[in-house]
Residue frames as qw, qx, qy, qz and C-alpha x, y, z in Angstrom:
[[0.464, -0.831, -0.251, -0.175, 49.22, 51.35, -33.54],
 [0.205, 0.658, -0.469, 0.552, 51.91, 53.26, -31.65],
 [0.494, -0.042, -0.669, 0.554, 53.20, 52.35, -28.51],
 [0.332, -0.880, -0.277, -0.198, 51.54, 53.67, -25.76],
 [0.240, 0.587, -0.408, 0.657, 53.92, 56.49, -24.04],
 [0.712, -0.548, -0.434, -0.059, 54.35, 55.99, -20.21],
 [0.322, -0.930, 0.104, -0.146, 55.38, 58.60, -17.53],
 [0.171, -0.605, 0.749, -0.207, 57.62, 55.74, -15.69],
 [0.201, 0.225, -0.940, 0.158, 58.37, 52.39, -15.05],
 [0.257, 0.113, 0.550, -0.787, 55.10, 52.75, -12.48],
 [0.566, 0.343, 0.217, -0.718, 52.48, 52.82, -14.96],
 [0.679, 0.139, -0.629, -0.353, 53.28, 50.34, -16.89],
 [0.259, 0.081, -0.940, 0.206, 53.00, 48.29, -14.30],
 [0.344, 0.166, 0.585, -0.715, 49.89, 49.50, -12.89],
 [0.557, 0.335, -0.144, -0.746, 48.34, 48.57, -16.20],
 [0.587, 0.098, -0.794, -0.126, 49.49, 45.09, -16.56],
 [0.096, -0.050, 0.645, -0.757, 48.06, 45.30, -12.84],
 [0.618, 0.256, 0.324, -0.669, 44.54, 46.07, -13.85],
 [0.543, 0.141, -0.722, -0.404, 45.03, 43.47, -17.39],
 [0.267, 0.190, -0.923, 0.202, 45.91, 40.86, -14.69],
 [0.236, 0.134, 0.626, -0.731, 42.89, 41.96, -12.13],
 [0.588, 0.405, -0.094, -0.694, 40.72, 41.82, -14.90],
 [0.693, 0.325, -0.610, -0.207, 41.70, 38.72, -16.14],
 [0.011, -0.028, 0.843, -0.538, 41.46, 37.11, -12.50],
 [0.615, 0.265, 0.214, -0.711, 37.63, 38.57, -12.46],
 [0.659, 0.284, -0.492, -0.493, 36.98, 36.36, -15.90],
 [0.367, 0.113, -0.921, 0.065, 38.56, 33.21, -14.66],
 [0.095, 0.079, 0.772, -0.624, 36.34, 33.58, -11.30],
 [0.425, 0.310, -0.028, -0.850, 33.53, 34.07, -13.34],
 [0.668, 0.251, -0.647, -0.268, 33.79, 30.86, -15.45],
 [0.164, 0.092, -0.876, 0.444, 34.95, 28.97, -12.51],
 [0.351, 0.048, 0.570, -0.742, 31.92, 29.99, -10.85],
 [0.709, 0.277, 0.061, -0.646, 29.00, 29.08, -13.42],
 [0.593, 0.112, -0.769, -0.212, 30.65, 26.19, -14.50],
 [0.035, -0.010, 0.813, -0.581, 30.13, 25.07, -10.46],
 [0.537, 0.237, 0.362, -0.724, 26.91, 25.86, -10.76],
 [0.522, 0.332, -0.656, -0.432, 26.45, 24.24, -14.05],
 [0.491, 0.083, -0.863, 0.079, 27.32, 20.78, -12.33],
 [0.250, 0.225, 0.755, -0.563, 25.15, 21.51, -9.13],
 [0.559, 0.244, 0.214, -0.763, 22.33, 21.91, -10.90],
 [0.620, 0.293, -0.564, -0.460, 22.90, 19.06, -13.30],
 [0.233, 0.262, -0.832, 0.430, 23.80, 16.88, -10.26],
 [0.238, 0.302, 0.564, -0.731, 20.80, 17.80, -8.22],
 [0.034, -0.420, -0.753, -0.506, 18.41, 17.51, -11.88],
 [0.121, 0.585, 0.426, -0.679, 17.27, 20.99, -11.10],
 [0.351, 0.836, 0.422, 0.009, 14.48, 22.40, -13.53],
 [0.425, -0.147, 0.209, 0.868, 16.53, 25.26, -16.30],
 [0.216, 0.855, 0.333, -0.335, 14.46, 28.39, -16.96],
 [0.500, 0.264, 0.446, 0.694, 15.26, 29.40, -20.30],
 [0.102, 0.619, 0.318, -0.711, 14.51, 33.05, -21.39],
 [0.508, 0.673, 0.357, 0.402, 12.84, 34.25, -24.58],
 [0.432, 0.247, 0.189, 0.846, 13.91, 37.21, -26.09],
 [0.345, -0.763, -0.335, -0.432, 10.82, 38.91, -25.17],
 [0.146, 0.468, -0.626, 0.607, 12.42, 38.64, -21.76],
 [0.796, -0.247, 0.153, -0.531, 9.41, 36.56, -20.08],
 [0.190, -0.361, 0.892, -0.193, 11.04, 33.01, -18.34],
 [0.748, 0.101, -0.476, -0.452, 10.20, 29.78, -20.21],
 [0.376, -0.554, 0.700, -0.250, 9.39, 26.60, -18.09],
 [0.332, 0.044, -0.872, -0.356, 10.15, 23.27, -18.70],
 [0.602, -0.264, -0.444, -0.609, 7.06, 20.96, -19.37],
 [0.598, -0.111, -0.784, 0.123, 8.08, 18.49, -16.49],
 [0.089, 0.141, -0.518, 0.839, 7.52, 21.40, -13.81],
 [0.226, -0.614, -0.743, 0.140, 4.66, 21.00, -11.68],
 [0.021, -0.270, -0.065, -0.961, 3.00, 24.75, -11.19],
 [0.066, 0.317, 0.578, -0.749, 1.30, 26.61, -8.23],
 [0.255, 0.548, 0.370, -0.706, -2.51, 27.23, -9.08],
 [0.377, 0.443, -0.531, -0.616, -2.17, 25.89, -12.52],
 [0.936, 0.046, 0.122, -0.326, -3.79, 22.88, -14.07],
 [0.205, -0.515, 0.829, 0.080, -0.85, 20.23, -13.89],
 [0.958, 0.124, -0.122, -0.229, -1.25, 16.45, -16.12],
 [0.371, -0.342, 0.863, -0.017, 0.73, 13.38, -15.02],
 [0.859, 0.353, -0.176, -0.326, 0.44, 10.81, -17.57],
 [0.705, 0.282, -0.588, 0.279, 3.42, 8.52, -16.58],
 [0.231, 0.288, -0.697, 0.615, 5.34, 7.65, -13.53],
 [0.536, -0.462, -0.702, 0.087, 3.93, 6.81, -10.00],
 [0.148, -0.691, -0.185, -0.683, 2.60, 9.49, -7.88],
 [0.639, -0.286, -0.628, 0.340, 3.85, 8.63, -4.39],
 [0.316, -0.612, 0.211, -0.693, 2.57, 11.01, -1.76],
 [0.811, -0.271, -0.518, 0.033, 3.00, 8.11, 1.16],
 [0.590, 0.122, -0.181, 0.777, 5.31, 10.55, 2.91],
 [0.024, -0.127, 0.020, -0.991, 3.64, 13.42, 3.20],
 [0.229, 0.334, 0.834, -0.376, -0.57, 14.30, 3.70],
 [0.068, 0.144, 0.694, 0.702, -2.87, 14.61, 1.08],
 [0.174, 0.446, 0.506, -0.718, -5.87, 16.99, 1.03],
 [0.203, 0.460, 0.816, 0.285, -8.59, 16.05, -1.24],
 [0.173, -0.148, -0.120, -0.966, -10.70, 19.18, -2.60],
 [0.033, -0.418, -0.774, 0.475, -13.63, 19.49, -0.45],
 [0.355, -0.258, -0.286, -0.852, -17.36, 21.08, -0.83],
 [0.447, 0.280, 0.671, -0.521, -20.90, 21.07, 0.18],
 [0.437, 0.564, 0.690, 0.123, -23.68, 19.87, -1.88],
 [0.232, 0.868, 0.341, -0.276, -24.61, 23.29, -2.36],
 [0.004, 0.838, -0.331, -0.434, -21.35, 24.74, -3.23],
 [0.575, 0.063, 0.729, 0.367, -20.28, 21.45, -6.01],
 [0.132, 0.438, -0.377, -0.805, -19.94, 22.95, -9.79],
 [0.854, 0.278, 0.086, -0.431, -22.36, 22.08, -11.94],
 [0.701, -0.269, 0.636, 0.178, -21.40, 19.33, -13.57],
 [0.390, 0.789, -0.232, -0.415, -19.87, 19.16, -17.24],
 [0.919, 0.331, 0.055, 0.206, -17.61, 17.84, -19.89],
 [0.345, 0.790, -0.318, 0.394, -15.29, 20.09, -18.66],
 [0.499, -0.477, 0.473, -0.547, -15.36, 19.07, -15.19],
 [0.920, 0.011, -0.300, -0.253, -15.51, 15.11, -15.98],
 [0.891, -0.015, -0.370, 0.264, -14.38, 12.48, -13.86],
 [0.037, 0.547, -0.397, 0.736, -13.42, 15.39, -11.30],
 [0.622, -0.328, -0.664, 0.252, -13.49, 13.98, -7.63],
 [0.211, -0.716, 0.000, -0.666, -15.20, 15.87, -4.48],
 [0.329, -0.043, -0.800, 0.500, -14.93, 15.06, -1.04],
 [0.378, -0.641, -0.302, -0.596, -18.84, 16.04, -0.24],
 [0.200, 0.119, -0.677, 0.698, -18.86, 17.03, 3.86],
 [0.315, -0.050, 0.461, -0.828, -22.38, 17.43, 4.44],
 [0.490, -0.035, -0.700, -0.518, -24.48, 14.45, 2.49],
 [0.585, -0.237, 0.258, -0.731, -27.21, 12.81, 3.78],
 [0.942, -0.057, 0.330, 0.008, -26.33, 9.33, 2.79],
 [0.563, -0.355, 0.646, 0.373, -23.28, 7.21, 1.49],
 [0.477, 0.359, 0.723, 0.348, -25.04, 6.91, -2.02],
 [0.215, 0.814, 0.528, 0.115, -26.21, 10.42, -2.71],
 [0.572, 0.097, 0.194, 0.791, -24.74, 13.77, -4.03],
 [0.032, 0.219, 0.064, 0.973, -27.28, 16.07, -4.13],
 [0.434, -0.753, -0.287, -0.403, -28.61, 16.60, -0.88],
 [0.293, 0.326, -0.548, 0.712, -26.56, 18.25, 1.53],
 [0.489, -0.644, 0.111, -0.578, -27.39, 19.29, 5.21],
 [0.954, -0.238, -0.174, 0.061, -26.41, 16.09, 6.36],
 [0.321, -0.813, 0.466, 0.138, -23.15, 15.30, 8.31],
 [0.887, 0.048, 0.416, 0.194, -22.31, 12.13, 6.07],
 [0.198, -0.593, 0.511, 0.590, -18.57, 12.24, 4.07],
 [0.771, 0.431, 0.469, 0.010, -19.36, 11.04, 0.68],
 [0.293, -0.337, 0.575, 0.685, -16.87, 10.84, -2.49],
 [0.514, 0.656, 0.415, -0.366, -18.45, 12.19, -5.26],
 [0.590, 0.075, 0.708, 0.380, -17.71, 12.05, -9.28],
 [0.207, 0.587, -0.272, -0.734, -18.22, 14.24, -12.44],
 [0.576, 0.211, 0.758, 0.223, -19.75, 11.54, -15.07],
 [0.124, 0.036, 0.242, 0.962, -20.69, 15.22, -17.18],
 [0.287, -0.419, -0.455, -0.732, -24.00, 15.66, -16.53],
 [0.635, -0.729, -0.129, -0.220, -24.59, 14.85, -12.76],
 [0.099, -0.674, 0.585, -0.441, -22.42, 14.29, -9.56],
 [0.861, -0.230, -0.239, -0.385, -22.45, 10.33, -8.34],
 [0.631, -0.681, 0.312, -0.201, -21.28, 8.85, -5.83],
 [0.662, 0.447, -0.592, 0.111, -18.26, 6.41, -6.05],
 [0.467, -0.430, 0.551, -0.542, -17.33, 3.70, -3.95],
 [0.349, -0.103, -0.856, -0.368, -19.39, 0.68, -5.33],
 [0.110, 0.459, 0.765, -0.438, -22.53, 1.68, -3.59],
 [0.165, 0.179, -0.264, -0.933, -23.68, 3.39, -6.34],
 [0.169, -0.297, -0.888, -0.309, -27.07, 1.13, -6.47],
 [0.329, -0.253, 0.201, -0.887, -28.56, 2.56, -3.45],
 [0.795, -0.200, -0.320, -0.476, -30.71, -0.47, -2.77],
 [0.442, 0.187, -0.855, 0.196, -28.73, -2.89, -0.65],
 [0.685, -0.600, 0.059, -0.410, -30.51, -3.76, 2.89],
 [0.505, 0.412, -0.714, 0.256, -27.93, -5.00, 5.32],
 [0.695, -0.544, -0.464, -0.079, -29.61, -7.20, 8.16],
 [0.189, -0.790, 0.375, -0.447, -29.05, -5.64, 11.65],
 [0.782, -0.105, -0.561, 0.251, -27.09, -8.92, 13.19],
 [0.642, -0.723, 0.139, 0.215, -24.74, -9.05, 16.25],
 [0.216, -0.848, 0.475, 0.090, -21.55, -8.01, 16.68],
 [0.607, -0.249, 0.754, -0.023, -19.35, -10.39, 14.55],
 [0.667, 0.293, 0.675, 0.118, -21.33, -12.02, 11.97],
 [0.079, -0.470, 0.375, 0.795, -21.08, -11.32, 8.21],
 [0.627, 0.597, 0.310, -0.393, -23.01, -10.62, 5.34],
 [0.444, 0.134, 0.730, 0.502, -22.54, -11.95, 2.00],
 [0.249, 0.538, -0.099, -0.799, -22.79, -9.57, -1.07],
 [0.723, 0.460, 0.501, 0.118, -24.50, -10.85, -4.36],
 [0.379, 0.652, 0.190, 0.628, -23.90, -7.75, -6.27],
 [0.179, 0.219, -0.154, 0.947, -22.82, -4.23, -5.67],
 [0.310, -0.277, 0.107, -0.903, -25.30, -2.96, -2.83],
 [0.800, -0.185, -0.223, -0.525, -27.35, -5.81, -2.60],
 [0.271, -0.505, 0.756, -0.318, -26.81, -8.11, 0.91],
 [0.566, -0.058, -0.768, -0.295, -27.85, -11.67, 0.53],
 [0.612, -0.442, 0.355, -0.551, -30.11, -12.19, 4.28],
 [0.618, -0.519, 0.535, -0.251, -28.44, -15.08, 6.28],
 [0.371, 0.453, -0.809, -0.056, -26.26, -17.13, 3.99],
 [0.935, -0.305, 0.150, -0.105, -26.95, -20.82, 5.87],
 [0.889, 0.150, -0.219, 0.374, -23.61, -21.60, 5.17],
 [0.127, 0.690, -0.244, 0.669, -22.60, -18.89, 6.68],
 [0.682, -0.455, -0.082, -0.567, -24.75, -19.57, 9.54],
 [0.935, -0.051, -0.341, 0.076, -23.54, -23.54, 10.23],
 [0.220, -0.710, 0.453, -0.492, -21.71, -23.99, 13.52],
 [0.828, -0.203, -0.522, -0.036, -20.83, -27.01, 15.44],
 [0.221, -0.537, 0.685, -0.440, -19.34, -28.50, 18.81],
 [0.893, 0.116, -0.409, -0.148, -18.71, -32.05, 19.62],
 [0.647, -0.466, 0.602, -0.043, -16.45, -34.86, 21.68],
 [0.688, 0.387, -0.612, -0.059, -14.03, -37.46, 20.33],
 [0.726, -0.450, 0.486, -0.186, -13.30, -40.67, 22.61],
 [0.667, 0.554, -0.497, -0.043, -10.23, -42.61, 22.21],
 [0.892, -0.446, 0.060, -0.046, -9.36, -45.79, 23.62],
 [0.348, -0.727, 0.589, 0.059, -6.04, -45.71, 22.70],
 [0.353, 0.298, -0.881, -0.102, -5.96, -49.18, 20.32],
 [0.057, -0.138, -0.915, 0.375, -7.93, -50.68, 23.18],
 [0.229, -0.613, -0.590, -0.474, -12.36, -50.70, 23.22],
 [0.206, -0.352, 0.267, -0.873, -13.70, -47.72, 25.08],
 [0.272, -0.431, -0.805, 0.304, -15.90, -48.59, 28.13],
 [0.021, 0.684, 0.247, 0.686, -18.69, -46.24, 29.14],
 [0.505, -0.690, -0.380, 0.352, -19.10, -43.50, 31.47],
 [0.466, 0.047, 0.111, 0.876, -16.39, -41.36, 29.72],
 [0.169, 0.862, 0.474, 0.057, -17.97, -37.84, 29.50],
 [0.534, 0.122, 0.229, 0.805, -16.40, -34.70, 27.73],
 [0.038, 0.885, 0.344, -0.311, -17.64, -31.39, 29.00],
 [0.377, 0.252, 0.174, 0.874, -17.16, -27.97, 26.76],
 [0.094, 0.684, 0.301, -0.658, -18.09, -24.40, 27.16],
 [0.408, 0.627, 0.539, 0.387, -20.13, -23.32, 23.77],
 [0.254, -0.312, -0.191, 0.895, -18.88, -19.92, 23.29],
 [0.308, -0.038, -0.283, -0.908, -21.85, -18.42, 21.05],
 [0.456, 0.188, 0.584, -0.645, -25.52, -18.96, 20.45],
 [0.284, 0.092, -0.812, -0.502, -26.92, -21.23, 18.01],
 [0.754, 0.061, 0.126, -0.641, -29.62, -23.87, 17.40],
 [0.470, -0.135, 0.871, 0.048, -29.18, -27.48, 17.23],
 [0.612, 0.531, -0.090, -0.579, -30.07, -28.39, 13.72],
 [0.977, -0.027, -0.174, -0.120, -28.72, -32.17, 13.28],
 [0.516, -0.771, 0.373, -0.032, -25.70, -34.25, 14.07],
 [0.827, 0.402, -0.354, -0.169, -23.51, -36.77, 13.16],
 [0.589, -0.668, 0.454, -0.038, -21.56, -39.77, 14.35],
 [0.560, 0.544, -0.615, 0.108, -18.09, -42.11, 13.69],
 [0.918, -0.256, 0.253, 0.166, -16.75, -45.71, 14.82],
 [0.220, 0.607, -0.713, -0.274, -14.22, -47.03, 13.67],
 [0.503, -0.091, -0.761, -0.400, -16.22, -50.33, 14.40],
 [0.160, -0.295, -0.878, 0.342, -19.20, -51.38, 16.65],
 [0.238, -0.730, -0.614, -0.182, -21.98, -50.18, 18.08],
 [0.277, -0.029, -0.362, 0.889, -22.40, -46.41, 20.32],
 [0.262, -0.769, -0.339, -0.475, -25.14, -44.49, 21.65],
 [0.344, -0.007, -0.231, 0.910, -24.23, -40.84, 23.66],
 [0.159, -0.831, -0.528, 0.070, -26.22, -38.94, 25.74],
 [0.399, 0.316, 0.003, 0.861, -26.08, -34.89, 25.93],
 [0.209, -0.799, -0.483, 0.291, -26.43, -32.27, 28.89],
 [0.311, 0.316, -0.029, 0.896, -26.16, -28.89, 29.68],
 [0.286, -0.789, -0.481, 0.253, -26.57, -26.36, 31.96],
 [0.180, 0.969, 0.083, 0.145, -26.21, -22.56, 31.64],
 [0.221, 0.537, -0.536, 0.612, -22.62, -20.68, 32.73],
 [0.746, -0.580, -0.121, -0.306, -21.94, -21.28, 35.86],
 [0.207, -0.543, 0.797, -0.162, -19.42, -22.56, 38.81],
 [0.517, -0.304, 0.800, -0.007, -20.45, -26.16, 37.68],
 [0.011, -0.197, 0.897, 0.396, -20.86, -29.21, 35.16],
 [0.818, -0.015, -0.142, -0.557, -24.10, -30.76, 33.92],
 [0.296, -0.171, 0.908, -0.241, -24.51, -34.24, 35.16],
 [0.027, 0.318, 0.850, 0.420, -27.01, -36.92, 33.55],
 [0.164, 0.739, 0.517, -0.399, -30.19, -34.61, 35.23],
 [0.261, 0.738, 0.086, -0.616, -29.50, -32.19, 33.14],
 [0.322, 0.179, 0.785, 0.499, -29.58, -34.58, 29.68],
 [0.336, 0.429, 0.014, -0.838, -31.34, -32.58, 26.95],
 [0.339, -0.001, -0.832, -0.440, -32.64, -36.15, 25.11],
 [0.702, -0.016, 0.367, -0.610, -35.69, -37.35, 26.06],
 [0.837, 0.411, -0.014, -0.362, -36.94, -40.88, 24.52],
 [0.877, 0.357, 0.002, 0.323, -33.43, -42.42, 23.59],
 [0.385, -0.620, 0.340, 0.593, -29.75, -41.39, 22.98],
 [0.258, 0.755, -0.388, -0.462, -27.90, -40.14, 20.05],
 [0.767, -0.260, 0.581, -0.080, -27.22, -43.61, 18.42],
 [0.522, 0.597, -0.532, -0.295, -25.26, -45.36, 15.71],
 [0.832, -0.079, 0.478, -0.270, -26.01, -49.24, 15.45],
 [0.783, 0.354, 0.425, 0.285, -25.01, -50.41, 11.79],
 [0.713, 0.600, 0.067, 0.357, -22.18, -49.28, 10.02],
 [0.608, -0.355, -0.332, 0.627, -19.54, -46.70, 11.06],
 [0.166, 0.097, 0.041, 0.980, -20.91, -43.44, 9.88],
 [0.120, 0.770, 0.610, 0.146, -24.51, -41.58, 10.43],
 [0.074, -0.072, -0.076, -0.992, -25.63, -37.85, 9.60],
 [0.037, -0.593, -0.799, -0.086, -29.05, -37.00, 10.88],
 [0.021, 0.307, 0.234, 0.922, -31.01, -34.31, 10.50],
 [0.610, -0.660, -0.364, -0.244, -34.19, -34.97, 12.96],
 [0.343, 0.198, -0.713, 0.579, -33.89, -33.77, 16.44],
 [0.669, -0.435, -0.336, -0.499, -37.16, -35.32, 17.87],
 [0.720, -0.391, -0.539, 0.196, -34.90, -36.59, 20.57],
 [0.151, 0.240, -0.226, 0.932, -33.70, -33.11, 21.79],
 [0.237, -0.651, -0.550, 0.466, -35.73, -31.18, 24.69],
 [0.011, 0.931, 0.002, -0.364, -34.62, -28.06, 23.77],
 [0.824, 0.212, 0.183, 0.492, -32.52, -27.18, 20.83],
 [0.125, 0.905, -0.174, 0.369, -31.36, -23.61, 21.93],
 [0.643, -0.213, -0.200, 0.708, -27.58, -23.55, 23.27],
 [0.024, -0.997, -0.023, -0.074, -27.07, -19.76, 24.88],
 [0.612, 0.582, -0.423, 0.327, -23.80, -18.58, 24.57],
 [0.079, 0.509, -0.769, 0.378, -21.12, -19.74, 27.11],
 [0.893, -0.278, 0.150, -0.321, -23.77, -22.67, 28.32],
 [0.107, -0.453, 0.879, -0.099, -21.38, -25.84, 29.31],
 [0.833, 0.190, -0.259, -0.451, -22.28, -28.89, 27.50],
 [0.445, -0.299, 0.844, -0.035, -21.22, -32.60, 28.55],
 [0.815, 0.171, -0.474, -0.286, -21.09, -35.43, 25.95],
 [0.713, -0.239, 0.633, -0.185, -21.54, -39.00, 28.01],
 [0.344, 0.293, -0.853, -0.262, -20.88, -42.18, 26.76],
 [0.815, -0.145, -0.009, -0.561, -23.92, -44.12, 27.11],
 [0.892, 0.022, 0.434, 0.126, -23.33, -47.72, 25.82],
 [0.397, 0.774, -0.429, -0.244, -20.68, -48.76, 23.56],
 [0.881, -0.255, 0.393, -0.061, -19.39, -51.97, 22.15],
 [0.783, 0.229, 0.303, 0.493, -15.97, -53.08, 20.20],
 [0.495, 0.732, -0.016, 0.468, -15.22, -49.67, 19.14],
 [0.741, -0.298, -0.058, 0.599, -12.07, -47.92, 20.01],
 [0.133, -0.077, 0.163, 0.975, -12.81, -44.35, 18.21],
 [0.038, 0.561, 0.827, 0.005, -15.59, -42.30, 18.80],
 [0.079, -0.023, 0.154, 0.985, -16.67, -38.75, 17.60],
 [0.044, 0.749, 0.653, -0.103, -20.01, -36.86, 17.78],
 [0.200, 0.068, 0.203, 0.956, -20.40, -33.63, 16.04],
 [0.101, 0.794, 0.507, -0.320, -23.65, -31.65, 16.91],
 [0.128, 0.225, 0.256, 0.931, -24.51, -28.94, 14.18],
 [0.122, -0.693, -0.431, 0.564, -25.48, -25.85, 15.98],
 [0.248, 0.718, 0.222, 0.611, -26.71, -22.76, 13.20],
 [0.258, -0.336, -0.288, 0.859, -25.86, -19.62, 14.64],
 [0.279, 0.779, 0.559, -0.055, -28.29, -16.44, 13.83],
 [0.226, -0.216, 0.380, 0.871, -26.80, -14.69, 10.98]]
């Protein structure tokens, strides 16, 4: 190839000018996508590949707008952010299918916690795709339970899904009581040990502890109030609460009770009646509450 012929001194230099400008451009060019290269590997952004066709291929791990997206690994943490469940009315809820299975609704107008298809109601009710109807979910899916209409407080015990068990008694069992200690030394009577009963119950038996001798304890009460019960207002009639032989009793009769309803906040007084040799004494009054 011949030399190329040049005017002057000038033009060859303007040409090893434009080699040099041209061979700046390349380097800035490489320089540049390899930068990018490492931000995007740095930052594990998503690489759109292109077919030949010229239509942009994405990878599988990419989550897509308005497309049907599967997650089959990893934890889904949306704690961060708020999460809007796909909502409907009864009316407007696709039939149900095998295509549609185990799809989850957020019904806004049901008519009970347990039911799917009857709207009009204002009740929120998660609903289910099982393919062939729409059922509620939740674990009230029995529909039968009956849950007694207590007070404020108490609690119901579940046998099974839906179904309430009416007033556990163990639930139910309450007490309130006095302990009298002599200190190592026998107790003399007169002591008396007043409490405020903060609920409502029913005397339903009692039970008493020595540590040795003989005791028998008398028991008032008088409603809330600015004062104390005093022996007038003993609720035994006939006798006292009494433990003669040995150093434990449990009874279950209360034929010596007046009245065996305590209202809540009434103010009870345990007395020490009579009492002989012992030096520890305890009375425990089971009171049911109405669960």
């Amino acid at each position: 190839m011949p030399e190329p012929q040049f005017r002057s001194t000038d033009d060859r230099d303007c040409l090893v000018c434009e080699r040099l400008k041209l061979t700046m451009r390349l380097l800035r060019s490489i320089l540049f996508w390899s930068a990018l290269g490492a931000v995007i590997a740095a930052l594990s952004l998503p690489v759109f590949n292109a077919h030949a066709s010229g239509i942009l291929s994405l990878p599988a791990t990419v989550v897509q707008t308005n497309q049907a997206n599967t997650y089959t690994a990893g934890l889904q943490n949306f704690s961060g952010v708020p999460w809007k469940p796909a909502a409907s009315m009864v009316g407007s809820l696709p039939a149900a299918s095998a295509g549609n299975l185990n799809e989850v609704y957020l019904i806004t107008d049901g008519t009970s916690a347990t039911d799917c298809t009857t709207g009009g109601g204002s009740t929120r009710v998660w609903c289910q795709s099982n393919a062939s109807a729409w059922a509620a979910v939740g674990g009230a899916s029995a529909g039968s339970g009956t849950v007694n209409s207590g007070s404020t407080g108490q609690t119901a015990a579940y046998a099974s899904a839906g179904t309430v068990v009416s007033g556990s008694s163990n639930l139910s069992i309450r007490s309130f009581g006095a302990g009298f200690d002599g200190g190592g030394s026998a107790l003399t009577t007169g002591k008396t040990t007043y409490y405020t009963i903060p609920f409502a119950c029913t005397i339903a038996a009692y039970s008493i502890t020595v540590d040795t001798g003989t005791v028998s304890l008398d028991v008032w009460k008088v409603a809330t109030g600015t004062a104390i019960p005093t022996v007038s207002n003993s609720i035994l009639t006939g006798g006292f609460l009494a433990l003669s032989t040995g150093t434990a009793l449990h009874s279950t009769s209360t034929a010596l009770f007046t009245t065996t309803t305590v209202s809540a906040n009434d103010i009870v007084g345990i007395n020490l009646e009579a009492v002989a040799s012992a030096t520890q004494v305890s009375l425990v009054i089971q009171c049911n509450g109405s669960v």
